[in-house]
N, C-alpha and C positions, 0 to 999 in steps of 0.2 A: 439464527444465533446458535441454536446446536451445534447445528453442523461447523461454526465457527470453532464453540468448545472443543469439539473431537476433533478437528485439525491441532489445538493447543497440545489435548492429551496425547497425541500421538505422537508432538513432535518432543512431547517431553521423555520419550521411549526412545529419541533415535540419539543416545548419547554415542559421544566418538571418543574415538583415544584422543589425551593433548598433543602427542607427537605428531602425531596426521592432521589435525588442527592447524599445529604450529607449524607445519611443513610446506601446509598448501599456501597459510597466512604469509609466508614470505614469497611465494609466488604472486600473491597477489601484489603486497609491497613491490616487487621487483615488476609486475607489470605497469605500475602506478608512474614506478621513476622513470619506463624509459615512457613514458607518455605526461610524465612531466607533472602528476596528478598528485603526488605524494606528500599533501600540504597538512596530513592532519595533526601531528606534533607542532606546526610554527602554528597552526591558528587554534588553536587551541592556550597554548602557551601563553597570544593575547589576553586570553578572558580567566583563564584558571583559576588567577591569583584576587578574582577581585568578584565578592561570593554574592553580591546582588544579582552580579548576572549569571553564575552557574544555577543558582536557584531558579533565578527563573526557566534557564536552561531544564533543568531537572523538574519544572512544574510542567512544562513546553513536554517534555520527556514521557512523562507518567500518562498526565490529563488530559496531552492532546489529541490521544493515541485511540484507545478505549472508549473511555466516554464519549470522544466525537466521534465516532462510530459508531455506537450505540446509538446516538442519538440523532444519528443522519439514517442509519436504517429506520429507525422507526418514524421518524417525520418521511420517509419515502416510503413507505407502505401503506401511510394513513394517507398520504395527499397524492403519491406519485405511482403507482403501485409498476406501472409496466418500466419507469427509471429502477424501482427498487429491484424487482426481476434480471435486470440488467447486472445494474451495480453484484447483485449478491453470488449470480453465476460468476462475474468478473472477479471475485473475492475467491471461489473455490475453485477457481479453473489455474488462479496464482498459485494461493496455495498448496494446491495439489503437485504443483511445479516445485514451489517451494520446499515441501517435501523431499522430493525426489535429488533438489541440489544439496540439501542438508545432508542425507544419507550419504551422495552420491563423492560430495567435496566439503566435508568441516571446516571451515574457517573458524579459528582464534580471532574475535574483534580484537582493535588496537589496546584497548583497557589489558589485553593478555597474551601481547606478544612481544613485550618487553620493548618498546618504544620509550617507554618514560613517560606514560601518559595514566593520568587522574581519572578514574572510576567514579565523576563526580555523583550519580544519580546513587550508589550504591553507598559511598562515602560516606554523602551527607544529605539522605532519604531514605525515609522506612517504608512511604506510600505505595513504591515501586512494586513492594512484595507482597503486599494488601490485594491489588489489580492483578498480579501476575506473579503466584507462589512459584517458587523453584519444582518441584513437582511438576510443570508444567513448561519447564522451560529446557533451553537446551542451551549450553551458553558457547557452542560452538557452531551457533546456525545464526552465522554471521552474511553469509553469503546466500541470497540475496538479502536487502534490505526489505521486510515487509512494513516495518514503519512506516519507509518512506511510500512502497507500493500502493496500501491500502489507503496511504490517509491519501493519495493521489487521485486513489477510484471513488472515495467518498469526493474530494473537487469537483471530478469530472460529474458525478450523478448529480451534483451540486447543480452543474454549470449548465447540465442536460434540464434538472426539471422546472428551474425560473428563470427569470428573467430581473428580481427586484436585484438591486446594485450592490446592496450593503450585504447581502448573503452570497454572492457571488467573490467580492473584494475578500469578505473575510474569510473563503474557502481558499481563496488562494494565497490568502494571509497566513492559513496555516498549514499548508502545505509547504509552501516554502519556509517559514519558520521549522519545520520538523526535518526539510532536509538539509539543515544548518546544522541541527541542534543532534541530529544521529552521530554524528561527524565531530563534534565541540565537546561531548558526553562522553568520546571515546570507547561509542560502543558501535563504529562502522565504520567502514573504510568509504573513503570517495566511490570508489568503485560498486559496492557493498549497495548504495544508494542508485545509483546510474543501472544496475539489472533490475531491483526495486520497481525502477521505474519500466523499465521496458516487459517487465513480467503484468506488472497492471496495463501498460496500453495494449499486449498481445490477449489481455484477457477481457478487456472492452471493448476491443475489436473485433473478435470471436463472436462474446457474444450477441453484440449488434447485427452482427453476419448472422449467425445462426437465428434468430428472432425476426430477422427479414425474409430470410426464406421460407423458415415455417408459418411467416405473415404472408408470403406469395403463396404456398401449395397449400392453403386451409380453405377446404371450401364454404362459397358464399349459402348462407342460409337463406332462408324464406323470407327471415324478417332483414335482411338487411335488401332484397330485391325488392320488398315490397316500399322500401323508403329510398328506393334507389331513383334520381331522375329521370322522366320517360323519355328514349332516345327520338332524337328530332328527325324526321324523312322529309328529306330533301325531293321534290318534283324532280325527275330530267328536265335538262336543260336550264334549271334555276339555281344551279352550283357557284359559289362564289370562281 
């Protein structure tokens, strides 16, 4: 979880100009339209006007983010410890990514690139800023979505370390619930969400790979030879 903190602090260091922000944000807009993706004013527009569901939008927003994160690392550390290994490398190895696209390409989210679109989490919530003080933020590290990334890596560590049904449905209950609701909040773009994702599977994929190999070249101890099965010799000529 530190190390989580210090990726926060850091990113709340890497402020950008609006103009560079808004420059890139319409690159992305314009690669949205010719790929036909540029839905997030019309669907939005559905639900704006009608504040049972922004709210819950904006609970979805806050609480599903943080707290479930917290609270899947720590149920994987106490119960799953080589999942939580997994999962947490997969979190800094985004991150670190993430990083790097924030400095490298600001994106303005939709809430401020003059779309015409409701800042509903900021509008009408104060929670947001309790979890995640401005100090700590960057409101131009739009690109990727880590919303959507991490709560995707918590899924998957999910999906890795049981097997019961109703915690598996509801990891993926709320993984796609969040990447509705990144997009509805107007605070990411379709696109924004789609690297999100590919930044978390490039980093559970990593470190699965890395954790396999360093599980191939560890050498075998004493005590795992001595509970190892004794190999069976086979007579010549009594070979299947």
């Amino acid at each position: 979880m530190a190390a989580v903190i210090g990726y926060f602090g850091v990113r709340g260091l890497t402020d950008s100009s609006q103009d560079e922000a808004l420059h890139n944000a319409a690159h992305v807009e314009a690669v949205e339209h010719g790929l036909h993706f540029d839905w997030e004013p019309q669907v939005q527009s559905l639900v704006v006007h009608d504040h049972s569901i922004t709210r819950l939008l904006n609970w979805i927003y806050i609480f599903g983010h943080w707290p479930v994160i917290a609270v899947t690392l720590i149920w994987l550390l106490s119960r799953h410890p080589e999942v939580f290994a997994r999962a947490a490398g997969a979190m800094l190895l985004s991150g670190a990514a993430g990083l790097i696209a924030f400095a490298a390409f600001p994106v303005a989210p939709p809430r401020l690139a003059g779309l015409g679109m409701t800042d509903t989490v900021t509008e009408q919530s104060n929670a947001y800023r309790v979890l995640q003080p401005p100090a700590f933020t960057n409101q131009y590290a739009a690109m990727p979505s880590l919303h959507v990334g991490w709560n995707l890596l918590m899924t998957m560590a999910v999906l890795a370390a049981t097997r019961k049904i109703w915690l598996r449905v509801l990891a993926v209950a709320l993984t796609v619930a969040m990447d509705a609701t990144v997009v509805l909040t107007a605070n990411h773009y379709v696109l924004d969400a789609v690297a999100g994702v590919v930044l978390a599977d490039l980093g559970w994929y990593l470190m699965g790979h890395l954790r396999n190999r360093a599980r191939r070249q560890r050498p075998v101890t004493r005590e795992e030879t001595a509970h190892s099965p004794p190999a069976v010799v086979v007579p010549p000529g009594q070979g299947g």
